[in-house]
N, C-alpha and C positions, 0 to 999 in steps of 0.2 A: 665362612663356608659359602661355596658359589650355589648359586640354583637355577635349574633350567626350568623352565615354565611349559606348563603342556595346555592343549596337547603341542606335539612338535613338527606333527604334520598338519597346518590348518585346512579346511576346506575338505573336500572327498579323497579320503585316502582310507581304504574301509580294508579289515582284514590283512594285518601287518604279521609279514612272516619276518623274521629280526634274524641276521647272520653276522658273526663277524671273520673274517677271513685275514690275519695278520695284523694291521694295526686299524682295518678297515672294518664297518661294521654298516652293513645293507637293511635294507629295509626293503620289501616288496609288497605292492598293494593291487588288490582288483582293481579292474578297469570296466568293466559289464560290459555295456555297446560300445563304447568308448575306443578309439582308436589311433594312436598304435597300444596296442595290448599290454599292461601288467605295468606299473608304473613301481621305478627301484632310485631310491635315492641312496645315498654314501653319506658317511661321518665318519669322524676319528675319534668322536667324544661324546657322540649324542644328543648336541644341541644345536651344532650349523649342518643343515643337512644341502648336499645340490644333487642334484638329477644327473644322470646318466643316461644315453639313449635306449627309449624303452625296445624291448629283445623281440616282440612279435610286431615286424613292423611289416611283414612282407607275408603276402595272400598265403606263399604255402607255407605260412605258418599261425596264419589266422583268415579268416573268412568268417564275418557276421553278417552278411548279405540277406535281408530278411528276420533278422534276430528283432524278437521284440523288445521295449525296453526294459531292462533290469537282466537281463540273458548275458552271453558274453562269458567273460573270463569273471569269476569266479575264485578267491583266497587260493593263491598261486602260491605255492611253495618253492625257497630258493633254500639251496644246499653246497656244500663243495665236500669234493672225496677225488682224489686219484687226477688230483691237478685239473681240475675245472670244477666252474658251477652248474650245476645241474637245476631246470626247471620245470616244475613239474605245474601243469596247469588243467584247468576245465575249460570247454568252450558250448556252453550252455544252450539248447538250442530251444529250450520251450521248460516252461517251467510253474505258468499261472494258469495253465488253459484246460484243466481239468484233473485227474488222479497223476497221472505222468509226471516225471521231469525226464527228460532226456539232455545226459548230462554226458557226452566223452570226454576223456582222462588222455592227457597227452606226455611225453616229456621231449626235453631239446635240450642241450649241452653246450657250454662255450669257455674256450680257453682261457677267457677275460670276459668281466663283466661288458664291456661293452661289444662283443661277440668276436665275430663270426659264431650266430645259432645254427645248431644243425638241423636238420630236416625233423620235423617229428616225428614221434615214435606214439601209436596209439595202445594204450593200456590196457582200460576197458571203460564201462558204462552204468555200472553200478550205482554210481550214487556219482556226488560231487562233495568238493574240498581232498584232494588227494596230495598227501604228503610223502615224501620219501625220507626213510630212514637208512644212514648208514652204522652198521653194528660194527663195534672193532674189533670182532672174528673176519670182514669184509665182506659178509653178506649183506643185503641190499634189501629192506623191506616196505613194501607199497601200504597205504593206509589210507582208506577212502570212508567217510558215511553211509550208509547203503539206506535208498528211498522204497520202500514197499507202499506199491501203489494199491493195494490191497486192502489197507488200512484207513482211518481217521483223521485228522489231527494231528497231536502233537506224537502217535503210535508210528504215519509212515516214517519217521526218523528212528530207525531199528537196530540201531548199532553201528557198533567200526570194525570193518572187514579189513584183516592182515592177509598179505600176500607177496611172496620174494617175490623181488626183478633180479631176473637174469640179465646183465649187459651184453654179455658173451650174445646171449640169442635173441638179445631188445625185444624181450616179451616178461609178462607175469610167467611164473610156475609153479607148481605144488599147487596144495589145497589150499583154500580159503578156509580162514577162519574168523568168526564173528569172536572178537576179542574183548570189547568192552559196550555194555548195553548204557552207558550215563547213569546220572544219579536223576531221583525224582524231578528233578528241576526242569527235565525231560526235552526233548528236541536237538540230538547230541551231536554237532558235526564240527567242523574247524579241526579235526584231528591231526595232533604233530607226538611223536617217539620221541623220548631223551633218555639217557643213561650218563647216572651217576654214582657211584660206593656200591656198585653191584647191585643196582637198583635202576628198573625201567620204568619209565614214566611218561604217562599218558596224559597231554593235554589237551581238553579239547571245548570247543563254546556248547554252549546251552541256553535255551529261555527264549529262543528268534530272536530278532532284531530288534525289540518293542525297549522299555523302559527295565524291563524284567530280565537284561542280558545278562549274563554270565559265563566265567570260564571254571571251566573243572577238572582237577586233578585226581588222579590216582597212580596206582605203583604195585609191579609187580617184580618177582625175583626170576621170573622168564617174560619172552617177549610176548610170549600170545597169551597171560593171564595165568588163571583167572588176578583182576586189577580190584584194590581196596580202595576204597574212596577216602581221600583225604579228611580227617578226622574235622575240621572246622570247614569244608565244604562250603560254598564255592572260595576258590581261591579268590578272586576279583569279581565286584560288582558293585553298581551303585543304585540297587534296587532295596529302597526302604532310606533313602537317604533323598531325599526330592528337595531338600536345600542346599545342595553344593553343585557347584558348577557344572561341572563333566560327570553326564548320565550316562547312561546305555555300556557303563563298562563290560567288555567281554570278549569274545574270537582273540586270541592270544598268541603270543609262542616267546620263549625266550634264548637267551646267549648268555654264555661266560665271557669276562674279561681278563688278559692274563698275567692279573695278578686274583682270579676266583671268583670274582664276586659276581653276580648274575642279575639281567634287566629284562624285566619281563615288557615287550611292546604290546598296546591294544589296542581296540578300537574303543572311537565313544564318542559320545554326542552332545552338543550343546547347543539347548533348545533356547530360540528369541525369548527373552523376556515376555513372562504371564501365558507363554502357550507351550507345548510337549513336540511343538515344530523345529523343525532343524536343517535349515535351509542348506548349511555349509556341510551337510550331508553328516556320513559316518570320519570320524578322523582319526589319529595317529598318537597317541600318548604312550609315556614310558614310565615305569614305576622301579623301584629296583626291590631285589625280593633277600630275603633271609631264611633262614634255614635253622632247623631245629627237629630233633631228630630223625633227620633225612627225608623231613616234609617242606616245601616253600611256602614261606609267608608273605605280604605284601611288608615291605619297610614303612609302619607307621612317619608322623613327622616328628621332629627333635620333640622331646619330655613326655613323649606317647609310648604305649607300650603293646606288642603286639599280643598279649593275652592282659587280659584284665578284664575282673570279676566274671569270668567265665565266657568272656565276650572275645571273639576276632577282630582285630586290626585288617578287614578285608576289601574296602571303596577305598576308589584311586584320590590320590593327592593332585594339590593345584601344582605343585613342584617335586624337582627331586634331585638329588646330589648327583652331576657327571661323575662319573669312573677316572678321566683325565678333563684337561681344561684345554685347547688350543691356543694360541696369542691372539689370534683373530675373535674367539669366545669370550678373553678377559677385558677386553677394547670396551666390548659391548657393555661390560659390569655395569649396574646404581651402583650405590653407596652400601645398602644394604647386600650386596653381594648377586643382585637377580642376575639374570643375565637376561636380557634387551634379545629380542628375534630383529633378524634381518629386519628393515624395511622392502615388506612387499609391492610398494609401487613399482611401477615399470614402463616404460615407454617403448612397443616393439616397433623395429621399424621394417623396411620393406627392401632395401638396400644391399640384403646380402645373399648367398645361395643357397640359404635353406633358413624354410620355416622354424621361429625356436620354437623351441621342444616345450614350451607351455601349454602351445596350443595343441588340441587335438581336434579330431575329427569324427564322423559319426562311422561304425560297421566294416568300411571295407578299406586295403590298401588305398593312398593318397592317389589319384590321379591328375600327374603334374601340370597337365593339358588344364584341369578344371581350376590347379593352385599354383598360378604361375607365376613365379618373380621375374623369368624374363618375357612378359610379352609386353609390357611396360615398364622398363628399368626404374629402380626407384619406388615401386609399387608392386601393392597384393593385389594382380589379377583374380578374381572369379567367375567363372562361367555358370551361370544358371544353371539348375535341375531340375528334381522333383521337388514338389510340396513340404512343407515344414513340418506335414503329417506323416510321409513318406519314409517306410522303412529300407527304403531300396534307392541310394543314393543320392542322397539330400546333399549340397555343394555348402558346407558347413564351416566352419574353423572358429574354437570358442575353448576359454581357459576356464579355470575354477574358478569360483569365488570363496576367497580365501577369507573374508574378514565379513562382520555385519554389514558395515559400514562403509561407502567404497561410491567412487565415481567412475566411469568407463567411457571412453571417449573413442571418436573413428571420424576420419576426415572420408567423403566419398564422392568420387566422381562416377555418373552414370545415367545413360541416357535410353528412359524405355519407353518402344510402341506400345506399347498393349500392357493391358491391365494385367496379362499374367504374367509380365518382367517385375518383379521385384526384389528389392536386395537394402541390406541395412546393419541396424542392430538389433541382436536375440541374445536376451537375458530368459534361460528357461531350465526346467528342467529332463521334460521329457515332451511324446509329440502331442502328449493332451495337458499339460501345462507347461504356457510357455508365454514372454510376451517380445511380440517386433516389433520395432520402430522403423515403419517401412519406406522406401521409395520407390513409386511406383508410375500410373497413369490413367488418366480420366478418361477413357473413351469417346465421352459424349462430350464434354469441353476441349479433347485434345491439350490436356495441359498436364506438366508434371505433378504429381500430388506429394504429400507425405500423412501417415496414416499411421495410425497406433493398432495394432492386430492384435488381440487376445483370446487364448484358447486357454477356459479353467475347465477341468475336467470334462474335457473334450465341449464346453460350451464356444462357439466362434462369436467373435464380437469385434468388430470397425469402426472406429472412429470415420467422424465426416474429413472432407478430404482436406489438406492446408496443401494451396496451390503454390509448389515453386517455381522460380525461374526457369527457361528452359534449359540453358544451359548452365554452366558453373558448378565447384564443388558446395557438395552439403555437408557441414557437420553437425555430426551425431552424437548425443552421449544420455546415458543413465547417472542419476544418484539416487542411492540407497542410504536410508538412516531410517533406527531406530523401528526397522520392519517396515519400512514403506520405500516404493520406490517414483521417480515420476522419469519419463522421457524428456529432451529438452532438444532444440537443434537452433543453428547457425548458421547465415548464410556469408556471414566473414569469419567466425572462430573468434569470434571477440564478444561478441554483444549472442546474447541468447534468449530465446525463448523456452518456457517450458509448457511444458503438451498431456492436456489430461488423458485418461484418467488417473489418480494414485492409486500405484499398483500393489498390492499384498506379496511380503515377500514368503512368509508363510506357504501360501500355496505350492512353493518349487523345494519341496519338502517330500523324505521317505513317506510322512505321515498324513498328508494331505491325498485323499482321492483313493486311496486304496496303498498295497504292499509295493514297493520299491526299495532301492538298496545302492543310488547315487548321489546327486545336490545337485546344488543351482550352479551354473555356468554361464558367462557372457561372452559374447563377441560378435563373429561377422558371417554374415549370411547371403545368397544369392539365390534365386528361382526365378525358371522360363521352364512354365507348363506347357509353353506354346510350342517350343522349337528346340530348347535345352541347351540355346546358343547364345543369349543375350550373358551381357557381364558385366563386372563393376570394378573397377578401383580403387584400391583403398589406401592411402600413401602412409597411415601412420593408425595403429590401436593403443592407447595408453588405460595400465590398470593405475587407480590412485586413493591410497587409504589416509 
């Protein structure tokens, strides 16, 4: 028997909406500030997954200009009906800064995953997580969380609001209706529709984001309720279980394969050894479910059983059987049957005519002027910005960090007057934790520096200056092991030094500093406070695990 190993999305892939369309089966994941918007990978089997261009990649169809971190796009739902996918997405514009969230609801259409998206269609504003259900009468039904700022705690999370789209007039219509309140577990949103044997069913997370996640099922014999809560409650979770790998089971949704059998995807976490931190953010795991009297169960592992002595088979497994196997998945097999994930090392280079799609970028559409492969052939132009604190276009481009454990490397050429040209390496997570390995310049010696910058919750801190050459490239790089990280650099790419301080990788964590809902990410960075004109070159970023 083969096994695929989860999770299958490493690193920040939070809030998997799971499709499969023909022999193909998607995955689509939030993206918060993160940009291009809503990140959707493909498989045939569920265990080699590749990217696809993300679908909000242009202003009029995202704009986080000003968006704080953790804001953004928001558990996007992907669908197909009537010969296209349909996406339905949040774009979050406030959401920590007092009773409010101010959350709109958008959808956009495309004939093929990888587009042409159409223009957006705005919904409404009610809450956020909005999913679209298609009924096989061909009516069209909306389902969002609805936030009552009115309330407390775990109370503003007040239920799931039903409500048809009309295509014909791209808008909601009818009444609203509050359809399902969750079960005690309370905080009820990630909401997705399914029907099956004349039976609708409601899936939807509960518990936040903490250790205590969960997703929750009920079923009803019409669409708007009233919904019974699945007799062994919560379907998935890995709360009461703090010795097994993958925590934070929950936000869910699942697919049939078609020969029936059905995989539920979720989110979950895996926190560094001896702490509840979890630098590589929320990720992507796949469970496969079973069914018993028209309720899903989580598939226990081989000589387990999904009831036993009055107990549920309901925390995710370290493995679990693909539906099919590709040639390229059995290559990868042990002995034992696991099946081996990609090697995620990578060496991008700078040579071709478009950025790869690893990298993203902070908030707003890429402006090519500031990410240029031709103004140096052979190399990543950047042109300075704003501040590394700056929610209003920071000149950024940085990947996930996919593994614990991981080196990051940047060859750079760049030449700055003044102390407010800077540009380098940033391994961070948000704009008050974060750390750069900088290059910069000394004012008062006129000479080039290089400088370790740390911001832990919003604390600044400078290393003294290491004076380099005036001219010549520097290289840069990070390693991470076993939660620590240190900067290091090279004035040939051979011989190096390393540069204190040892960095905590902990900190670049949802649970360090307060509530967030992304991971840590490395790569390459630029800032001119002075003039927004200085730039750097970067001829090569390599990830390497």
């Amino acid at each position: 028997m083969f096994k695929a190993v989860n999770p299958v999305l490493t690193g920040f892939h939070a809030d998997p909406s799971i499709l499969r369309v023909g022999d193909w089966y998607y995955i689509a994941n939030s993206t918060f500030e993160w940009y291009p918007g809503v990140e959707i990978h493909r498989s045939k089997d569920l265990v080699t997954w590749e990217s696809v261009p993300a679908p909000l990649s242009e202003s009029r169809l995202l704009d986080m200009d000003g968006a704080q971190a953790s804001c953004g796009i928001w558990a996007p739902c992907l669908s197909w009906a009537d010969g296209q996918f349909w996406l339905i997405y949040t774009n979050v514009r406030s959401w920590n800064s007092g009773p409010w969230k101010d959350s709109p609801n958008y959808l956009t259409t495309a004939p093929s995953i990888e587009g042409p998206w159409s223009d957006p269609v705005y919904l409404n504003s009610s809450g956020f997580d909005p999913s679209l259900f298609h009924d096989d009468d061909g009516k069209k039904w909306f389902v969002n969380m609805e936030w009552d700022y009115r309330k407390t705690g775990s109370d503003q999370f007040s239920g799931i609001l039903l409500q048809e789209y009309s295509p014909k007039d791209k808008r909601l219509v009818g009444s609203i209706r509050k359809i399902f309140p969750g079960s005690e577990i309370a905080m009820v949103e990630g909401p997705h529709l399914y029907k099956r044997n004349g039976w609708y069913y409601i899936l939807a997370a509960e518990g936040g984001t903490t250790l205590e996640h969960a997703a929750t099922v009920g079923r009803s014999r019409t669409i708007d309720g009233p919904y019974e809560l699945h007799p062994y409650n919560p379907l998935i979770s890995s709360y009461g279980h703090p010795d097994i790998a993958i925590q934070k089971a929950g936000h869910a949704s699942w697919c049939d394969t078609p020969d029936g059998r059905t995989y539920l995807a979720f989110l979950c976490g895996r926190p560094l050894p001896g702490t509840d931190r979890c630098p590589l953010g929320r990720e992507t795991a796949i469970v496969e479910l079973v069914w018993k009297d028209d309720w899903p169960f989580v598939r226990p592992p081989e000589g387990k059983k999904v009831l036993e002595g009055g107990r549920v088979w309901n925390w995710p497994t370290d493995t679990f059987e693909p539906p099919v196997l590709t040639e390229q998945a059995k290559k990868s097999a042990l002995a034992d049957g696991t099946l081996v994930a990609p090697n995620r090392s990578m060496t991008y280079r700078f040579d071709t005519d478009k950025i790869h799609g690893d990298f993203k970028n902070l908030r707003i559409q890429r402006d090519l002027a500031r990410y240029s492969l031709s103004a140096r052939p052979g190399y990543l132009r950047l042109v300075g910005s704003q501040s590394p604190v700056s929610k209003y276009g920071q000149t950024l481009l940085a990947r996930r960090q996919t593994d614990f454990d991981f080196e990051a490397e940047t060859k750079l050429e760049m030449s700055p007057v003044s102390f407010q040209h800077l540009a380098g390496l940033t391994w961070r997570y948000d704009e008050e934790n974060q750390y750069l390995l900088a290059v910069s310049r000394n004012d008062g010696e006129k000479r080039r520096t290089l400088n370790v910058i740390t911001m832990i919750d919003q604390a600044f801190a400078r290393t003294n200056d290491i004076y380099l050459p005036e001219e010549g490239p520097v290289w840069l790089g990070v390693t991470v092991k076993n939660g620590r990280g240190q900067f290091r650099y090279s004035l040939d790419g051979v011989n190096w030094i390393v540069v204190r301080p040892v960095l905590d990788a902990s900190v670049l964590s949802d649970e360090f500093g307060g509530l967030g809902f992304t991971g840590a990410f490395v790569g390459m960075f630029c800032v001119d406070t002075q003039s927004l004109s200085a730039s750097a070159d970067f001829e090569y970023f390599s990830y390497k695990v």
